[in-house]
N, C-alpha and C positions, 0 to 999 in steps of 0.2 A: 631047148631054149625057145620061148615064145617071145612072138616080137608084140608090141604095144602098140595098139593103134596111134598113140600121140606122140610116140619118140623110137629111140633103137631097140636093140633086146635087152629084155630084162629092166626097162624105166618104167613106171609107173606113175601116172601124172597125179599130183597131190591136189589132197578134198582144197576145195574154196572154203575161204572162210563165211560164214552167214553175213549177210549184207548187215548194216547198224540201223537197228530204229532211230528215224528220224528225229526223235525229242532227246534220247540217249545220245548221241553222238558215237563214234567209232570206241568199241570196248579193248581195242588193243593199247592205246596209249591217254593218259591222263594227260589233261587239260595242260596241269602243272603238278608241280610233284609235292606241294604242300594245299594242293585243291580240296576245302571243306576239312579240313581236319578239326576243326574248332577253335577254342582257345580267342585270347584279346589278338586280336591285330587291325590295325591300322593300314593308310598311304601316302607316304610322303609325298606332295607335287613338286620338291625340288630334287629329291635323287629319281622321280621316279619308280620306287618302292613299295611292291605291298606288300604286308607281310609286320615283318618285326626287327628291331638293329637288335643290335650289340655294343654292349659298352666294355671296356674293359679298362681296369687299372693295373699296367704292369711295370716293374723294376727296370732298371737300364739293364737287365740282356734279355727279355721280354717274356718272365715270370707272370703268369696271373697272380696278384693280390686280391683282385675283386673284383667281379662283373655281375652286371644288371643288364637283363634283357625286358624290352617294353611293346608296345604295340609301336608301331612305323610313322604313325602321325602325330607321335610326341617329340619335340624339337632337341635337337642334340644339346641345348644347355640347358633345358628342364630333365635331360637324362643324365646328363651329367651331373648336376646336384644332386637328383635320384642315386648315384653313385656314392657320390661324396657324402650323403647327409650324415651320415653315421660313422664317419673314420679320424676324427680329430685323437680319439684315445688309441686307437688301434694301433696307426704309426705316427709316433713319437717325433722317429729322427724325419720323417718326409718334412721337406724341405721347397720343392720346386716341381712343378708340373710340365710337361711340354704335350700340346694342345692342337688340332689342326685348327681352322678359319672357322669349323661351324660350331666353335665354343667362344667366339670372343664375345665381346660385351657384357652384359649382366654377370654372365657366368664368372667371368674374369674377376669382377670387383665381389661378389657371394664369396668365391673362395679367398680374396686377400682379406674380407674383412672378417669372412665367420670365422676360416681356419688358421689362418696366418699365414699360408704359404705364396708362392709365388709362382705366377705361371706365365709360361713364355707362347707364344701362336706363333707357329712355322706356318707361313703362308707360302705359296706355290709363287715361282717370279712369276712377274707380269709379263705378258704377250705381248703390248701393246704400250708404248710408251710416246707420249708428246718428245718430237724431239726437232730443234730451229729447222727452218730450210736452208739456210745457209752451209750447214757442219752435216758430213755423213753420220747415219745412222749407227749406234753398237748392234752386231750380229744377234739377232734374237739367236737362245739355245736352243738345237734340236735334238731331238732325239730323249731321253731316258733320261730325268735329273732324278740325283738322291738328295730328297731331303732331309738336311742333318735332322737328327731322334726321333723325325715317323716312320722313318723303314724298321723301328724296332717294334712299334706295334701291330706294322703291316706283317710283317713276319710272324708275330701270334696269331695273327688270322689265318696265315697260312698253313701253319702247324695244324690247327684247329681245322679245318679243311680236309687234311688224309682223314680224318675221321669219319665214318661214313655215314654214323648217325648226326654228326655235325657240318656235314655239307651241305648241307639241306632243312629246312625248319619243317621236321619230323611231327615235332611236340605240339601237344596239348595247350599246357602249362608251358608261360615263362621260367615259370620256377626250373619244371623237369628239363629245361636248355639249360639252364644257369647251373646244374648238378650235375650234366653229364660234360659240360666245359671244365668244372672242376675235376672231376673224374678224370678225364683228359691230359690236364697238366701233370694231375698226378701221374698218370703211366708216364707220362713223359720226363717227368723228373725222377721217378724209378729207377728207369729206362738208363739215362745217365749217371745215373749213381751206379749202379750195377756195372757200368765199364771199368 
């Protein structure tokens, strides 16, 4: 057994990596993990966003019916009609929509009047509320609120998510997200039929 100059017997100190050219930057790790891939994308200055959302339209246990993916500085109720333009024949019996806060206005009155349906905005409570000096204040909520029927679309995201091509905006093409989303559900409703 021979001993190693840099450690005990039998270690052997490992090659260095080559230093990074200075215009390259370090070649072990990317920037980010959808860096130049091409394709439309956008940046939203109010989520702070680049990149591209996701829209989805799903059933109350949280079914994809339809999603549209867009570049990230298209505003969530021009993506949302982007959505909706084309589903008044599709589904018949839809009835009523439930919406977070970045779909009110416009959006709200395009779908009562194009489609006929009906949409409600689950807004997050307020933080912060005027209240006398005179009369103690109500406990603001801490901690984790469920808002009634958006934890059912949170939960498709999250589905969507163990996916490993859809953890991450992989893709080229909007389109090629919006078919492997489908793809997606499909296993996963397979998946549950099969039980």
């Amino acid at each position: 057994m021979g001993a190693d100059q840099h450690g005990g017997a039998g270690t052997r100190a490992h090659p260095r990596r080559p230093p990074a050219e200075p215009k390259r930057g370090d070649p072990g790790q990317p920037e980010r993990q959808d860096d130049g891939k091409g394709g439309p994308r956008g940046y939203d200055g109010a989520k702070k966003v680049n990149g591209r959302k996701r829209h989805l339209l799903v059933d109350t246990i949280g079914l994809v019916l339809k999603v549209h993916v867009h570049p990230a500085n298209v505003a969530d109720r021009d993506g949302g009609q982007q959505l909706l333009g084309a589903l008044a024949d599709q589904f018949p019996h839809l009835a009523k929509l439930w919406a977070d806060a970045g779909y009110q206005g416009r959006f709200v009155t395009w779908v009562t009047e194009t489609l006929g349906w009906s949409v409600e905005i689950v807004r997050k409570p307020p933080r912060w509320v005027w209240w006398p000096a005179d009369s103690e204040p109500p406990p603001l909520p801490t901690g984790f609120q469920v808002l009634p029927r958006r934890w059912v679309v949170e939960r498709t995201f999250a589905w969507l998510g163990r996916y490993r091509r859809l953890s991450k905006d992989y893709e080229v093409l909007p389109e090629t997200e919006e078919a492997w989303i489908y793809l997606a559900m499909s296993r996963l409703m397979v998946a549950r039929l099969a039980r």
